[in-house]
C-alpha positions as CSV (number, residue, x, y, z in Angstrom):
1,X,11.7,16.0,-20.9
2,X,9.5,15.2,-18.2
3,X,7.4,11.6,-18.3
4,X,4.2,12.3,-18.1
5,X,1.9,9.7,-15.8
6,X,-1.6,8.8,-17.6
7,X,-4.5,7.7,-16.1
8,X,-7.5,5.6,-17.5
9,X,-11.3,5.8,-16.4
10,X,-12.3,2.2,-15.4
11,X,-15.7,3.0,-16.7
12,X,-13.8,2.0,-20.1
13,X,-13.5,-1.4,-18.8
14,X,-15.9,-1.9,-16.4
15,X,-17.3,-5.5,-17.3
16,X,-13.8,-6.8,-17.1
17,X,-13.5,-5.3,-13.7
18,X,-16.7,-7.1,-12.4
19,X,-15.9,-10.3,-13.7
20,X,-12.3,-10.1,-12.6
21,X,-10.8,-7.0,-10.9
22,X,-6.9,-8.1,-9.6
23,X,-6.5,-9.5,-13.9
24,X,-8.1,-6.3,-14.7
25,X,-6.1,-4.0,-12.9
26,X,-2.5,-6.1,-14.2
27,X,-3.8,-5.6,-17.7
28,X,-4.3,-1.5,-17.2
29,X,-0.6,-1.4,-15.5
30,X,0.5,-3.9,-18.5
31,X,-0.8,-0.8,-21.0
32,X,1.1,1.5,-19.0
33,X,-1.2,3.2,-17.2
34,X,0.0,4.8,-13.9
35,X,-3.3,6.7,-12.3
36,X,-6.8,4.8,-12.5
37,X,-10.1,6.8,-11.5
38,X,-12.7,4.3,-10.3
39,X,-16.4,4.0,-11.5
40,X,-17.8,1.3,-8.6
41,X,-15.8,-1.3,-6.4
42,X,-17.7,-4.4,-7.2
43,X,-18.2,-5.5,-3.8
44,X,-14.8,-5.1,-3.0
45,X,-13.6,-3.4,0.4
46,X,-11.5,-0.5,0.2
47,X,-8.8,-2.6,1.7
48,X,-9.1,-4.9,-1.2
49,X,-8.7,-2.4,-3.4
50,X,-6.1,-0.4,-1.8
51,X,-4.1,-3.9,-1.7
52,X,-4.8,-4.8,-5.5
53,X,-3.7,-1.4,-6.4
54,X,-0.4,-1.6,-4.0
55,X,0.1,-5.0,-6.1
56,X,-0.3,-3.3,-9.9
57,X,1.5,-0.2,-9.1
58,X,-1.3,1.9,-10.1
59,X,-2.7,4.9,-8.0
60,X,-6.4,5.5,-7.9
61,X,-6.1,9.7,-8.5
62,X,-10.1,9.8,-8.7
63,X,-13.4,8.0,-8.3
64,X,-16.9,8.6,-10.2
65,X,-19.0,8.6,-7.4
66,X,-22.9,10.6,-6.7
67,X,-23.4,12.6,-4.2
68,X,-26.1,11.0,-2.4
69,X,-24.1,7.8,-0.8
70,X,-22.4,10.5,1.4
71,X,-25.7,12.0,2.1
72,X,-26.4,8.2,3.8
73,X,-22.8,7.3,5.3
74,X,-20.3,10.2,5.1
75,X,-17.9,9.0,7.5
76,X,-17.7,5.5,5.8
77,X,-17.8,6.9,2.1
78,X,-15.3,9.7,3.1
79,X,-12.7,6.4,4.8
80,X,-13.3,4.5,2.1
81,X,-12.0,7.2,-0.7
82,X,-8.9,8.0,2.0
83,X,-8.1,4.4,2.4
84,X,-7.7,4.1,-1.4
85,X,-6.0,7.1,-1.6
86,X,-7.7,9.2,-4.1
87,X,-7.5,13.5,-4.8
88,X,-10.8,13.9,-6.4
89,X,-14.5,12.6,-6.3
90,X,-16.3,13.3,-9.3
91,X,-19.9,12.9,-9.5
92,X,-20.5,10.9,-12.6
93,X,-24.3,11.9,-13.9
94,X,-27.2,13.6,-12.1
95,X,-30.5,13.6,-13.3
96,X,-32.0,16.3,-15.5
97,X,-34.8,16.9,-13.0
98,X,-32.1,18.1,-10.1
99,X,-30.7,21.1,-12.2
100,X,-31.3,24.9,-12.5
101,X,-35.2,24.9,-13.7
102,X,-36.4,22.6,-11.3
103,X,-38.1,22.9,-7.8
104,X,-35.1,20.6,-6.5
105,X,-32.5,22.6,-7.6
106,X,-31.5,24.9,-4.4
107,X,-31.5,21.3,-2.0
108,X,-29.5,19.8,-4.6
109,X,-26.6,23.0,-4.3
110,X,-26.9,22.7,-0.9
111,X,-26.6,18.6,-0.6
112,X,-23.6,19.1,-3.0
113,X,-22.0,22.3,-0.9
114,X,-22.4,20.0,2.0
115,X,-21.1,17.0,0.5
116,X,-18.1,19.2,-0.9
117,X,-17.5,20.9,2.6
118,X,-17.1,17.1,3.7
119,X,-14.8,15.8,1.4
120,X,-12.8,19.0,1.3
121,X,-12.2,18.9,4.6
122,X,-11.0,15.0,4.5
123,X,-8.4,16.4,1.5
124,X,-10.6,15.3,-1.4
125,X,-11.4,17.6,-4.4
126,X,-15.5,17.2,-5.7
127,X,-15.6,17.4,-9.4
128,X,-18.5,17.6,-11.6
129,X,-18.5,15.2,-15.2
130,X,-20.7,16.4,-17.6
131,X,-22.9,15.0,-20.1
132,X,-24.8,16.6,-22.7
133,X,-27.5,17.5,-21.8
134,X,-25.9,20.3,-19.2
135,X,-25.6,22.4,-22.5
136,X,-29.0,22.9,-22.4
137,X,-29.9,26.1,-21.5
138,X,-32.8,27.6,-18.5
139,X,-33.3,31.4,-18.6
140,X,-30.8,31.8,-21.2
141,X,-28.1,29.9,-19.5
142,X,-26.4,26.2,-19.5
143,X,-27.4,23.8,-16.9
144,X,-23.8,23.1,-16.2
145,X,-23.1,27.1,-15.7
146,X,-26.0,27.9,-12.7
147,X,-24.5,24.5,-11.1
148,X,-21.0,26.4,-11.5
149,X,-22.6,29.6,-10.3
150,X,-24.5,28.3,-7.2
151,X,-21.4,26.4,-6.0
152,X,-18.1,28.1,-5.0
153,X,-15.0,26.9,-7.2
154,X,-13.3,25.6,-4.1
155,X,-15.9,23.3,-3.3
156,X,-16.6,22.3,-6.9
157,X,-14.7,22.0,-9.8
158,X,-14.6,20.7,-13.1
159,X,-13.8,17.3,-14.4
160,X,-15.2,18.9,-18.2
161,X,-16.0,15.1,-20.7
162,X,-14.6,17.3,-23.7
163,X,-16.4,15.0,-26.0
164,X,-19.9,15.6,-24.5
165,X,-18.9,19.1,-24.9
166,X,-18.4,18.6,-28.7
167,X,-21.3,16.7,-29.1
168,X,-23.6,19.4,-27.4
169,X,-22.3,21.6,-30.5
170,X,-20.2,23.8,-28.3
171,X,-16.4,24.0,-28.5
172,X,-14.8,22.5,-25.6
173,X,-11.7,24.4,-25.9
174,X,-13.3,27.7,-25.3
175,X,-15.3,26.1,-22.5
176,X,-12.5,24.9,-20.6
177,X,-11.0,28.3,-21.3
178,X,-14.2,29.4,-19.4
179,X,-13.8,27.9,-16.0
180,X,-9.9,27.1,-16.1
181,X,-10.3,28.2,-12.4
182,X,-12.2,25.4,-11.6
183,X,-9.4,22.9,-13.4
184,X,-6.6,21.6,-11.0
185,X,-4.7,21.2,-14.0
């Protein structure tokens, strides 16, 4: 049978990161985690990271990062996610007020598109992490689906928080079901 690898989201341990991020990251390989998806560096250069994770045997497979850094420093946002050697940027929360409904909406699909044109082109994945308040519907229709529909699946796809799903009193299972083209599983 095969092994399978597992991954944690270091938004589960994030104060323990801040205070101490080389103990941190020996404690998550100590568990047995193999794949890590960061959520912030704490002031650490992607060299330093890159190095602590080379040290732990542990691969950083995604980061929860916004869209709006790359908007102010691709190149150096793009080099830092290649340097620590990650598949997927996910962005981690955007603000109601940027969604379908909203003036804002069609210059935030096209900062994402052009965010996701970027980072596809360096060999990174965007992603999109839901919350859940994306269940709420404008015009008859989930936030979370007009971002799926204004964006093409190559450029975004889903990183679906099942439990936010659950919690929005929808069933995640058929959801995922929904846009299993947009899931690099």
């Amino acid at each position: 049978m095969k092994k399978f690898k597992i991954g944690l989201q270091l938004y589960t341990v994030r104060d323990e990161m801040e205070k101490d991020m080389d103990k941190t990251l020996k404690a998550v390989k100590e568990m047995g985690y193999d794949y890590v998806e960061f959520a912030g560096y704490f002031g650490k250069t992607a060299e330093e990271v890159k190095a602590l994770l080379d040290k732990h045997g542990l691969n950083a497979i995604s980061v929860h990062q916004g869209y709006d850094v790359f908007l102010t420093d691709e190149k150096y946002n793009i080099d830092y996610l290649k340097t620590i050697g990650v598949k997927y940027c996910a962005i981690p929360w955007m603000d109601k007020s940027k969604h379908a409904g909203n003036d804002v909406f069609p210059q935030t699909v096209a900062e994402i598109t052009q965010v996701a044109k970027a980072l596809k082109a360096a060999g990174i994945q965007m992603l999109y992490h839901n919350h859940d308040f994306e269940f709420e519907k404008f015009e008859g229709k989930f936030l979370l689906d007009w971002l799926y529909e204004s964006i093409p699946s190559d450029l975004l796809q889903t990183e679906i928080d099942t439990c936010w799903v659950k919690y929005s009193g929808n069933d995640p299972v058929e959801y995922m079901k929904k846009y299993k083209g947009r899931a690099d599983v």
